[in-house]
C-alpha positions in Angstrom: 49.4 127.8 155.7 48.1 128.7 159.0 46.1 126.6 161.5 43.0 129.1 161.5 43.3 128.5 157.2 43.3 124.5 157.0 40.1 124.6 159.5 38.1 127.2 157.2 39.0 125.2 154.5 38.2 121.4 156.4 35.1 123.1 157.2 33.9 124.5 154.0 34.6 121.4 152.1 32.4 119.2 154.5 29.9 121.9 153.8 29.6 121.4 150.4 29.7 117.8 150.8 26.7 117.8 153.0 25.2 120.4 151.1 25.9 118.1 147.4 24.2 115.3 149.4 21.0 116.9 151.4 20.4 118.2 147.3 21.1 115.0 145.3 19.6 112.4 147.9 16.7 114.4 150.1 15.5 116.6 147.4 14.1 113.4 145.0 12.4 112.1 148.5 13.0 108.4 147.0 15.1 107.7 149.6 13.3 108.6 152.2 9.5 108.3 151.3 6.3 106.8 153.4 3.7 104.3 152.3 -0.1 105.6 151.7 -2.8 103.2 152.4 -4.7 102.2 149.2 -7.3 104.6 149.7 -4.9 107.4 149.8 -3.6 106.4 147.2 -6.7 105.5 145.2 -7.5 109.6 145.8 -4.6 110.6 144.1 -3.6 107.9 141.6 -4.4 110.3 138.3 -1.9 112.6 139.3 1.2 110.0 140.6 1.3 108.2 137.6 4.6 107.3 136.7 6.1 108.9 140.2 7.8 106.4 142.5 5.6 105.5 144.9 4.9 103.2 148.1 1.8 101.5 148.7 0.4 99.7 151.9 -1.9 97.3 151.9 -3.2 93.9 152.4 -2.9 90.8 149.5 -6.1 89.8 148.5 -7.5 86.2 148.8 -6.8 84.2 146.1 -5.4 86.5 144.3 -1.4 85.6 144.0 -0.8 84.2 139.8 3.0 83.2 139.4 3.9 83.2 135.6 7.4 81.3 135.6 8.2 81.9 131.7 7.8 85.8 132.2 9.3 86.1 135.7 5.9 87.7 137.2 4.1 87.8 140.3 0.3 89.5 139.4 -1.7 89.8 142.5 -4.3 92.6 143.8 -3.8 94.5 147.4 -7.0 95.7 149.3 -7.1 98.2 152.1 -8.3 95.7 154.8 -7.2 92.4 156.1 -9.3 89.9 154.5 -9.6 87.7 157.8 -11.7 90.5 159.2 -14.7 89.8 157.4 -14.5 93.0 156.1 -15.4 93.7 152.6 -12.8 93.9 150.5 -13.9 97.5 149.0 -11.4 98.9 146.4 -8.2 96.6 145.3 -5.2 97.9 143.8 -4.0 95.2 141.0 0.0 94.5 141.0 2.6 93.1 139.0 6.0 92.3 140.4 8.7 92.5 138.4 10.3 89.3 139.5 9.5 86.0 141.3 11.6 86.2 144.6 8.9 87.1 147.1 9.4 87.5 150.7 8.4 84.3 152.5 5.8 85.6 154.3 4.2 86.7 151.7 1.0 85.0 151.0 -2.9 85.8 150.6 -4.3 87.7 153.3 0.1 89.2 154.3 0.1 92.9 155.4 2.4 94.1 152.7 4.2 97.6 151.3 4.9 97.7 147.7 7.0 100.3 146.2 6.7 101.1 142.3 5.1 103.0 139.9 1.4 103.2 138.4 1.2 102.9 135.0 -1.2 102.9 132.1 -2.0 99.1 130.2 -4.6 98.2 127.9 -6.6 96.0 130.7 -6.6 99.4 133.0 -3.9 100.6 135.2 -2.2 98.7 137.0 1.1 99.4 140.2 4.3 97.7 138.8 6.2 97.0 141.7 10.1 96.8 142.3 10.0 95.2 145.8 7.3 93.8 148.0 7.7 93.9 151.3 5.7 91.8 153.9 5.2 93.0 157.6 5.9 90.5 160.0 1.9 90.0 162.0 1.4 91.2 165.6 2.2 88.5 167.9 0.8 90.8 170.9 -2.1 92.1 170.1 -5.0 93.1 172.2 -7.9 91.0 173.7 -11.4 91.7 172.8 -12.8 93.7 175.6 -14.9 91.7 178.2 -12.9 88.5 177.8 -11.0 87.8 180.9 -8.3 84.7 181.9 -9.0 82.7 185.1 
């Protein structure tokens, strides 16, 4: 077999290799999906029921209920951080499947949970796989007018 042969046929096979994977991994999007905020999401919740999903948001106050026997974490997220005095508008109730939470997750932790919505007999409610909580901003910006002397 020539030289110019084994090269056309190297190259075709890592073709379809790339090919096989851009089609079984990219086309889903699971692996490679962004969060929406909760009022994104909110918007289009109807329609994603069921779809694997990503949701950003902020754990409520108070609102973290470990059930030990089932192996459940129920909390609700809200689109704002509740140390801004903000009201808390909308909230997004979860349950994670599970009771190893990051550690800094806690009321009031920036958090992205990724799941699926889905229909229960108190209303729907975002069962979550994994919860992930953001590290907070160690450098953020200081109110405008204040200055160090």
């Amino acid at each position: 077999m020539s030289k110019g042969t084994q090269i056309t046929i190297g190259a075709s096979l890592i073709v379809l290799l790339l090919g096989w994977y851009a089609w079984s991994n990219l086309g889903t999007g699971a692996n490679f999906q962004y969060y929406q905020n909760l009022d994104e999401f909110l918007a289009d919740a109807p329609s994603l029921e069921g779809r694997s999903l990503r949701v950003h948001g902020y754990v409520a106050n108070d609102s973290i209920q470990r059930n030990l026997e089932t192996r459940q974490v129920r909390f609700s997220v809200q689109n704002e951080a509740p140390h801004k005095g903000i009201a808390a508008g909308h909230k997004l109730d979860v349950l994670y499947l599970g009771l190893e939470t990051p550690d800094l997750f806690k009321d009031g932790a920036e958090v992205v949970v990724e799941g699926r919505m889905v229909a229960s007999s108190a209303g729907p409610v975002f069962e979550a796989d994994k919860i992930m909580a953001k590290c907070p901003s160690k450098f953020e910006a200081e109110p405008m007018g204040s200055t160090e002397s």
